[in-house]
Backbone atoms as SQL, in Angstrom:
CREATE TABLE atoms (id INTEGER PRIMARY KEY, chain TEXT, resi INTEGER, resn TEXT, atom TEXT, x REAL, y REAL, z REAL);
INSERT INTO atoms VALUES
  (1, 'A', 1, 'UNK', 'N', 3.448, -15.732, 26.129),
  (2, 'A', 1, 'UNK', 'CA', 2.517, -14.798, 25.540),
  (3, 'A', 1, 'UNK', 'C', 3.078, -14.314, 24.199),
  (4, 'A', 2, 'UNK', 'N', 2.505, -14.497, 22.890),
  (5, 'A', 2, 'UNK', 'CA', 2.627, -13.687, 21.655),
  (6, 'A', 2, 'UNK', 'C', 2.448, -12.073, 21.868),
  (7, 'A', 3, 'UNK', 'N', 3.344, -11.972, 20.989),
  (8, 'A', 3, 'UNK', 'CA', 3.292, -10.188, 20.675),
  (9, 'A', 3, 'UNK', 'C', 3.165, -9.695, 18.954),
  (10, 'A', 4, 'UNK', 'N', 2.686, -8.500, 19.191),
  (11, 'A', 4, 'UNK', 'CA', 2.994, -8.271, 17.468),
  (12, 'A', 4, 'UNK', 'C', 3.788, -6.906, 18.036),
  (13, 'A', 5, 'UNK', 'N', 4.697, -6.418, 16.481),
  (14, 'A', 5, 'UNK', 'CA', 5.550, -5.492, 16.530),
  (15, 'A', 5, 'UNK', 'C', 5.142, -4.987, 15.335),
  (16, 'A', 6, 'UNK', 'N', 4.469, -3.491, 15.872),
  (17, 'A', 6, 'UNK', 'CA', 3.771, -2.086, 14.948),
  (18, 'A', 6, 'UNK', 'C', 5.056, -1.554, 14.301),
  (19, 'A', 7, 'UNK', 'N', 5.751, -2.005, 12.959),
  (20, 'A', 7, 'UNK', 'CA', 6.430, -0.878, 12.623),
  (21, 'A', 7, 'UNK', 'C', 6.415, 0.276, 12.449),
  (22, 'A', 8, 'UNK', 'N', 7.170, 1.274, 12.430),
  (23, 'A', 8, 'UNK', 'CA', 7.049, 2.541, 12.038),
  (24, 'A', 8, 'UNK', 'C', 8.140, 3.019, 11.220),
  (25, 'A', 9, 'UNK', 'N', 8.266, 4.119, 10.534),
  (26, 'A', 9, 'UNK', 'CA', 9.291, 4.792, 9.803),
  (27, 'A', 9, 'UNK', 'C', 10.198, 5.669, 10.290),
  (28, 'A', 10, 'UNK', 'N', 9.928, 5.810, 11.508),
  (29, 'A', 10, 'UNK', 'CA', 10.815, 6.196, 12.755),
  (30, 'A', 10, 'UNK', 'C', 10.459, 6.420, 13.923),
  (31, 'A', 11, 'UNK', 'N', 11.583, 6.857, 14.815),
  (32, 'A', 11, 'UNK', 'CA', 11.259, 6.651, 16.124),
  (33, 'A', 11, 'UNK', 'C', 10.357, 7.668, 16.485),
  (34, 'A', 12, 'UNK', 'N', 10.529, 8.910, 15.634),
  (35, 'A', 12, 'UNK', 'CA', 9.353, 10.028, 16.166),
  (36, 'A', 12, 'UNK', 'C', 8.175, 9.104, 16.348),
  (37, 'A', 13, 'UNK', 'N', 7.837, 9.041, 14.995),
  (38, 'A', 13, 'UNK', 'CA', 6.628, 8.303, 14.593),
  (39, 'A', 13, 'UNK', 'C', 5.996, 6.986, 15.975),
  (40, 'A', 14, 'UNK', 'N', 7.171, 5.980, 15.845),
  (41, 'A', 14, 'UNK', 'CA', 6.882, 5.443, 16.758),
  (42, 'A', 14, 'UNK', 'C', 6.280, 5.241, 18.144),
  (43, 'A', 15, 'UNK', 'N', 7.015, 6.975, 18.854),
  (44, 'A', 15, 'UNK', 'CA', 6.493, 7.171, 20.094),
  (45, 'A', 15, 'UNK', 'C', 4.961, 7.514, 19.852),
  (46, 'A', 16, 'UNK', 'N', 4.922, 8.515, 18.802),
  (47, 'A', 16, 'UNK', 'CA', 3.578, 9.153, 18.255),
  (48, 'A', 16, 'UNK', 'C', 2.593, 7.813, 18.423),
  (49, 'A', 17, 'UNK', 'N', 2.925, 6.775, 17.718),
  (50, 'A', 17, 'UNK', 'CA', 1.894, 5.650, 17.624),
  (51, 'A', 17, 'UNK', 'C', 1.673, 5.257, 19.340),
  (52, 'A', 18, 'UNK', 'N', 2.761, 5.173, 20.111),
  (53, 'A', 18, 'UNK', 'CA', 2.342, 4.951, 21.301),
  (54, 'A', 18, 'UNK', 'C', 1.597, 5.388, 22.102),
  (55, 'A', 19, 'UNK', 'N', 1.686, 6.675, 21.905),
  (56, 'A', 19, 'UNK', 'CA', 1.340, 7.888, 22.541),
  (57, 'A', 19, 'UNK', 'C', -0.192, 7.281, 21.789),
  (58, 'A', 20, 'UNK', 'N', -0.545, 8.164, 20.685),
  (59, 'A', 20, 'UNK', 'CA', -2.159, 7.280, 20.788),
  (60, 'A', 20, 'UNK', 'C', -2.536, 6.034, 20.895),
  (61, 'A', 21, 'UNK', 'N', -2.072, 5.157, 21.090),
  (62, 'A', 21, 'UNK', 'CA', -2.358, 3.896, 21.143),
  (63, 'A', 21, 'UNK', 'C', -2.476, 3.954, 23.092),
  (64, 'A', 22, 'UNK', 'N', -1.776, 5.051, 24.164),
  (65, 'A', 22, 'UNK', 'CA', -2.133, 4.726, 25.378),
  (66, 'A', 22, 'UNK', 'C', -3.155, 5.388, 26.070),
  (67, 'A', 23, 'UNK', 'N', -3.358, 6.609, 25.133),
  (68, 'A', 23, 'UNK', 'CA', -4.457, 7.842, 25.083),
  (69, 'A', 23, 'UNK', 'C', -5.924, 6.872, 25.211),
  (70, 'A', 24, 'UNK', 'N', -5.998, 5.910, 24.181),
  (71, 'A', 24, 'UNK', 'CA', -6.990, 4.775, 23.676),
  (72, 'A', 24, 'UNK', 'C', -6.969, 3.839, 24.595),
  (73, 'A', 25, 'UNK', 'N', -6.077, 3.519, 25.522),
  (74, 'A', 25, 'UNK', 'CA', -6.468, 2.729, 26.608),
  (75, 'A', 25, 'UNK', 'C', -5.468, 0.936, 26.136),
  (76, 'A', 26, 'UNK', 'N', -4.554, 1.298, 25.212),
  (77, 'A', 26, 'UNK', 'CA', -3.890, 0.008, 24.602),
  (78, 'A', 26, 'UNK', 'C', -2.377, 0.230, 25.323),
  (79, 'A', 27, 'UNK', 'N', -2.070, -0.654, 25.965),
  (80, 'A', 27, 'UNK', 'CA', -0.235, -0.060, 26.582),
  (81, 'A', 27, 'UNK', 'C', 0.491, -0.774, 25.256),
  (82, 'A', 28, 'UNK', 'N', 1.472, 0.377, 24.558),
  (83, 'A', 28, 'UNK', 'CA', 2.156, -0.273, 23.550),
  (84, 'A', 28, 'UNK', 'C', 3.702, 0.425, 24.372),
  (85, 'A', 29, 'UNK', 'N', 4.858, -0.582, 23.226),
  (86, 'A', 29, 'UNK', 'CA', 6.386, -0.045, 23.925),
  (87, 'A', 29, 'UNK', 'C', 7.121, -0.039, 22.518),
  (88, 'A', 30, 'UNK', 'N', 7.826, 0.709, 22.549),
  (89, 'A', 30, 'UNK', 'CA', 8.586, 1.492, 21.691),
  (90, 'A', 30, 'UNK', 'C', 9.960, 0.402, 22.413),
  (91, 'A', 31, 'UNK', 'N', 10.002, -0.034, 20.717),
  (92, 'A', 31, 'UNK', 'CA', 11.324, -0.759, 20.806),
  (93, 'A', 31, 'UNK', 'C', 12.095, -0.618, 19.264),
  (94, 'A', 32, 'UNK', 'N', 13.520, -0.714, 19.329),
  (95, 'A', 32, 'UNK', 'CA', 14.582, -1.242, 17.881),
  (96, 'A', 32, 'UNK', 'C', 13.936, -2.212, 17.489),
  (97, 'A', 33, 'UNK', 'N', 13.814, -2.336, 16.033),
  (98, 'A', 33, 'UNK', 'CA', 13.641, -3.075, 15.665),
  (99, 'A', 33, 'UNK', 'C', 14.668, -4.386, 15.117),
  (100, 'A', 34, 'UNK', 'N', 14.458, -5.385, 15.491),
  (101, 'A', 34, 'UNK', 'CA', 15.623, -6.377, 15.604),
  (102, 'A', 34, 'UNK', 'C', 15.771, -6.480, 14.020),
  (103, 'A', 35, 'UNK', 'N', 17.022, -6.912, 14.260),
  (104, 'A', 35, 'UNK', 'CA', 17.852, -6.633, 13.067),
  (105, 'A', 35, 'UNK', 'C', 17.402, -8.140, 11.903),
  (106, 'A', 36, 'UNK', 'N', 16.792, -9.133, 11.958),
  (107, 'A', 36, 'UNK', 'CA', 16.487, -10.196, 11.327),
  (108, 'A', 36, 'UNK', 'C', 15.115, -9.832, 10.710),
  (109, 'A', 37, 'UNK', 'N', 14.369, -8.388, 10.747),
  (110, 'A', 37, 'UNK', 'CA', 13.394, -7.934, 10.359),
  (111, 'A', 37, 'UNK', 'C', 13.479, -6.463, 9.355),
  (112, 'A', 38, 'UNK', 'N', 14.820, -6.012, 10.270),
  (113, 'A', 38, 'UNK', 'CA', 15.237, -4.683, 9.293),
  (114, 'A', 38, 'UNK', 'C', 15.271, -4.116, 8.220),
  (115, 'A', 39, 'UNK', 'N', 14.557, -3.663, 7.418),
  (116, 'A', 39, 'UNK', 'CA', 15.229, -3.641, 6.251),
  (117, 'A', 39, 'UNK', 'C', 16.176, -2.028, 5.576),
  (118, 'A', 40, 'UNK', 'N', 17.127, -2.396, 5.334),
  (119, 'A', 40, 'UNK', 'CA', 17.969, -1.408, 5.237),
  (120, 'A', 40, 'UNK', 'C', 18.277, -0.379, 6.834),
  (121, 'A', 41, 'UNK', 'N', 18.552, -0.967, 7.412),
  (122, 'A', 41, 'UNK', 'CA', 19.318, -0.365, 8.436),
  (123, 'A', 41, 'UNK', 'C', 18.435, -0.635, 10.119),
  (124, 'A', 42, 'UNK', 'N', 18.256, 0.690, 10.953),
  (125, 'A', 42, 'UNK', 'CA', 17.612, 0.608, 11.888),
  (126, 'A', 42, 'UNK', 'C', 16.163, 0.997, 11.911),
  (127, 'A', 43, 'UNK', 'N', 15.822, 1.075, 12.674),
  (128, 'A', 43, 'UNK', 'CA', 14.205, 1.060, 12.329),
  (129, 'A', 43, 'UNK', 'C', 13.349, 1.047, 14.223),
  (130, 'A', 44, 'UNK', 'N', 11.745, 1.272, 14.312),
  (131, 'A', 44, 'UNK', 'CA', 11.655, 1.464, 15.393),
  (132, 'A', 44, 'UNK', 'C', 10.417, 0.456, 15.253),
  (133, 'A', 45, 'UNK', 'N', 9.491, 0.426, 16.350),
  (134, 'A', 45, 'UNK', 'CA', 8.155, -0.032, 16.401),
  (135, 'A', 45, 'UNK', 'C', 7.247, -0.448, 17.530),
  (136, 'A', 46, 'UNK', 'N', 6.375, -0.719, 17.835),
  (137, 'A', 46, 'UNK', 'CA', 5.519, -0.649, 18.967),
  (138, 'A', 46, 'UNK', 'C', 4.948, -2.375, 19.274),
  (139, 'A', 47, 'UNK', 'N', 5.416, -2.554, 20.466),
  (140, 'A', 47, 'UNK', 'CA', 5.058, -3.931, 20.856),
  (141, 'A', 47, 'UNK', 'C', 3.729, -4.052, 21.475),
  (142, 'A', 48, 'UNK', 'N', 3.032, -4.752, 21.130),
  (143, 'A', 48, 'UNK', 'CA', 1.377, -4.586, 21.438),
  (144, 'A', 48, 'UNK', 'C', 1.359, -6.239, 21.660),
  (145, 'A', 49, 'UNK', 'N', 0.360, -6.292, 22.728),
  (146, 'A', 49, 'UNK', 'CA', 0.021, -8.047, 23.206),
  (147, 'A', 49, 'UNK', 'C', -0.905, -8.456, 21.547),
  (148, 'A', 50, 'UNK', 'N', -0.718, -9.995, 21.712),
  (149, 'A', 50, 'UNK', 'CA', -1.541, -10.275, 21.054),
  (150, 'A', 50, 'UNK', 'C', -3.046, -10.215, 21.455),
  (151, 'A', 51, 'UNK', 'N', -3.685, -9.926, 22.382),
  (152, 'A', 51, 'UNK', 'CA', -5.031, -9.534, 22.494),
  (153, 'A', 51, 'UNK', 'C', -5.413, -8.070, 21.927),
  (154, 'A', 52, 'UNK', 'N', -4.747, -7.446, 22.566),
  (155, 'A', 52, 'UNK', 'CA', -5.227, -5.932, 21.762),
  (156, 'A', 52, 'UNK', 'C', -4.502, -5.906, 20.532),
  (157, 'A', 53, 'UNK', 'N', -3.997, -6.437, 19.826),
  (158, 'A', 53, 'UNK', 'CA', -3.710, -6.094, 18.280),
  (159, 'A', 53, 'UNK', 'C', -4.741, -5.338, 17.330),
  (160, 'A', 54, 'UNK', 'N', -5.789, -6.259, 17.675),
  (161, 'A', 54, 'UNK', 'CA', -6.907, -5.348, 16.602),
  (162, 'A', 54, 'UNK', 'C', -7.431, -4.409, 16.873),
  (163, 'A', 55, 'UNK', 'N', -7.701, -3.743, 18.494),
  (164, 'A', 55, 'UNK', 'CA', -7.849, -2.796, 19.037),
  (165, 'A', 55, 'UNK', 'C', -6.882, -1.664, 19.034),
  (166, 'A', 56, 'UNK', 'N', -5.669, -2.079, 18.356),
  (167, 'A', 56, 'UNK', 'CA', -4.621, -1.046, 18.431),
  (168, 'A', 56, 'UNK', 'C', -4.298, -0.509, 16.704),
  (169, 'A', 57, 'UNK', 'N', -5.742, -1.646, 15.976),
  (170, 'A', 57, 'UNK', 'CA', -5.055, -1.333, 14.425),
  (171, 'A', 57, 'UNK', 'C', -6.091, -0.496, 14.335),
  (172, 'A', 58, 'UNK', 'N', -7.406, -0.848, 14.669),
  (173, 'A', 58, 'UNK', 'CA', -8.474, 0.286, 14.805),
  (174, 'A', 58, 'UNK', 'C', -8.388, 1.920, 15.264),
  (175, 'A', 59, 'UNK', 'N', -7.466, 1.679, 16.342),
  (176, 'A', 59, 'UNK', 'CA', -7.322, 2.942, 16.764),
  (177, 'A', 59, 'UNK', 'C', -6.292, 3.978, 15.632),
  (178, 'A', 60, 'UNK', 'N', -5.134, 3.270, 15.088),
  (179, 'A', 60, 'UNK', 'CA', -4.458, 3.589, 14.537),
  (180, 'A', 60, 'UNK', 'C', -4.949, 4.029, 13.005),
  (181, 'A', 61, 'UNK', 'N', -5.774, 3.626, 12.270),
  (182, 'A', 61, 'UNK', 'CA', -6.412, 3.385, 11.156),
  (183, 'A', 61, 'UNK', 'C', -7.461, 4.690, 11.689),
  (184, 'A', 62, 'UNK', 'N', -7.990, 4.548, 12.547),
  (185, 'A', 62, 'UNK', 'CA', -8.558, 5.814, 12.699),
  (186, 'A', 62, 'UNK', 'C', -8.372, 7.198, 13.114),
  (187, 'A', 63, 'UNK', 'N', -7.015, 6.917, 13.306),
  (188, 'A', 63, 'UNK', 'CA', -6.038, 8.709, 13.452),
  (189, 'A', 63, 'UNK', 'C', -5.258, 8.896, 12.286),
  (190, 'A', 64, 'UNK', 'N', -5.779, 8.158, 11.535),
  (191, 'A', 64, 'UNK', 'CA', -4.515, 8.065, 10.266),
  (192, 'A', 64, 'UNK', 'C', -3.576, 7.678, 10.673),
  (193, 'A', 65, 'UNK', 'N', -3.070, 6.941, 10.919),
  (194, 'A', 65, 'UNK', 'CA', -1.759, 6.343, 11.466),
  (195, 'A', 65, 'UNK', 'C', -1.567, 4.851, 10.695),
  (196, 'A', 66, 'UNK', 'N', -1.818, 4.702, 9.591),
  (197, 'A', 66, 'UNK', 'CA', -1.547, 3.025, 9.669),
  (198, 'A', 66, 'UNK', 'C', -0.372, 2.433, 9.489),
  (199, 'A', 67, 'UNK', 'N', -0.136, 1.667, 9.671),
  (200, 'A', 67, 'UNK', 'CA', 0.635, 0.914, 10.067),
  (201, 'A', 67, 'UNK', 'C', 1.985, 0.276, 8.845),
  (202, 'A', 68, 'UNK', 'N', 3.342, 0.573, 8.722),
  (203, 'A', 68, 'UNK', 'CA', 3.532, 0.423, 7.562),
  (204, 'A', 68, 'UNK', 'C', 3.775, -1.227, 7.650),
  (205, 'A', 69, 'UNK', 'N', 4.409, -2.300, 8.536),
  (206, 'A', 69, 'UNK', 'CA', 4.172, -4.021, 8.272),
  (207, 'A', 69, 'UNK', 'C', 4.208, -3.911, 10.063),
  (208, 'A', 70, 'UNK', 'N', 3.450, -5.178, 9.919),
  (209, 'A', 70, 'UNK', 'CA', 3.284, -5.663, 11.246),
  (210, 'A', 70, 'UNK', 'C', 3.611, -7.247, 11.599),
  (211, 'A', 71, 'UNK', 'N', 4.455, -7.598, 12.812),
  (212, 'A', 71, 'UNK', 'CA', 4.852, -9.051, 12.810),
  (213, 'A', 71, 'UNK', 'C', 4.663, -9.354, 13.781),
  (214, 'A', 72, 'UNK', 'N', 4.488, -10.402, 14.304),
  (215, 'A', 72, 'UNK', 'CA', 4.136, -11.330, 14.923),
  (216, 'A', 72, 'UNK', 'C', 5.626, -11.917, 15.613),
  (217, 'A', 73, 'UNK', 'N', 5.234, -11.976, 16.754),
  (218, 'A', 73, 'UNK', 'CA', 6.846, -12.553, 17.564),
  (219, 'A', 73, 'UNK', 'C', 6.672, -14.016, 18.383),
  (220, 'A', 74, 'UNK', 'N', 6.594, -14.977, 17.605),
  (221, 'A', 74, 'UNK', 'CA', 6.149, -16.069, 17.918),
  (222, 'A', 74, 'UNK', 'C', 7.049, -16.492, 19.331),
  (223, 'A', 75, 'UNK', 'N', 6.496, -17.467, 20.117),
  (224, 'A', 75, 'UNK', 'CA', 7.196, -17.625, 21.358),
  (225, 'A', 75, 'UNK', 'C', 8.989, -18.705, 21.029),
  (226, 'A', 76, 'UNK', 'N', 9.007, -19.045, 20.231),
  (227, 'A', 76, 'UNK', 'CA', 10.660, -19.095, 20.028),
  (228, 'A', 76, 'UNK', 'C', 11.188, -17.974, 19.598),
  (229, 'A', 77, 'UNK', 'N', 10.620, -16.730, 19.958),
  (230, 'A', 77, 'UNK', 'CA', 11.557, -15.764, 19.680),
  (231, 'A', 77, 'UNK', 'C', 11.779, -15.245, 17.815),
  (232, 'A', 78, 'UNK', 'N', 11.114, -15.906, 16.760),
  (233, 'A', 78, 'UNK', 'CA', 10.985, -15.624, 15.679),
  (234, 'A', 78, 'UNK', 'C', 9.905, -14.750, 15.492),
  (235, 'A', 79, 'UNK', 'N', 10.420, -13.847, 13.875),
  (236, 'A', 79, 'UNK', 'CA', 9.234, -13.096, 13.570),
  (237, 'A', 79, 'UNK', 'C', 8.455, -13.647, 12.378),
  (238, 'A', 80, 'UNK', 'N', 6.834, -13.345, 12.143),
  (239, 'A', 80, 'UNK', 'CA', 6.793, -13.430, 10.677),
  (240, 'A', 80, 'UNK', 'C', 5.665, -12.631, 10.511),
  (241, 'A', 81, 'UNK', 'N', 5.988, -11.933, 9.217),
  (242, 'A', 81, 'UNK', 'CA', 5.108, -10.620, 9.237),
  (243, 'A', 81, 'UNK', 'C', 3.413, -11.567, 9.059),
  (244, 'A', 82, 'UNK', 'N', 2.692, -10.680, 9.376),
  (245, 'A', 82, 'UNK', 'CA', 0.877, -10.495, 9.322),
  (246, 'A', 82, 'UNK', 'C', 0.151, -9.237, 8.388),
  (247, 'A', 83, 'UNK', 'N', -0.711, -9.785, 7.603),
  (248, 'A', 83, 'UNK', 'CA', -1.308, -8.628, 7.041),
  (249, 'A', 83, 'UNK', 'C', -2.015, -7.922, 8.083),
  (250, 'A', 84, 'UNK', 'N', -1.669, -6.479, 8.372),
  (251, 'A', 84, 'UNK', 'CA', -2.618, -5.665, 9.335),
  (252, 'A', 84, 'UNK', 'C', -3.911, -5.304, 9.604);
C-alpha cells in the first residue's frame, strides 16, 4: 500500500493536522520525518493512505491548514515529493 507524508513545521502543528484530519473522519499518524527528506534538521508529518490523500488536502485547505510539501512513499520505501 502507498502512503503520502503531510509535512508540517512542527510537531505541535503536526498533531494539530491530525487531530483535524480524524475529527473529518481521515485516520492520519504523526511521524519523524526521515532524514533523506529533511531539510535542515528534524521535522514532523502526517502519514495518510493513498486513498484519502485528497480527502485529507480538502479538509486541511479548508481549516487553513495547508500543507507545507507533501511526498509520496513509494513501496521500495523511497520518497518523492507531489504537488498538493
Amino acid at each position: 500500500m502507498l502512503y503520502y507524508l503531510i509535512l508540517c513545521r512542527s510537531l505541535t502543528y503536526a498533531q494539530r493536522t491530525a487531530r483535524v484530519l480524524e475529527r473529518a473522519g481521515v485516520s492520519g499518524y504523526v511521524q519523524k520525518t526521515p532524514k533523506a527528506i529533511s531539510k535542515g534538521g528534524c521535522g514532523y508529518g502526517v502519514k495518510v493512505s493513498e486513498r484519502r490523500l485528497a480527502e485529507a488536502l480538502q479538509v486541511l485547505r479548508r481549516e487553513g491548514m495547508a500543507p507545507k510539501q507533501v511526498f509520496l512513499q513509494e513501496a521500495t520505501g523511497a520518497y518523492r515529493e507531489v504537488q498538493p
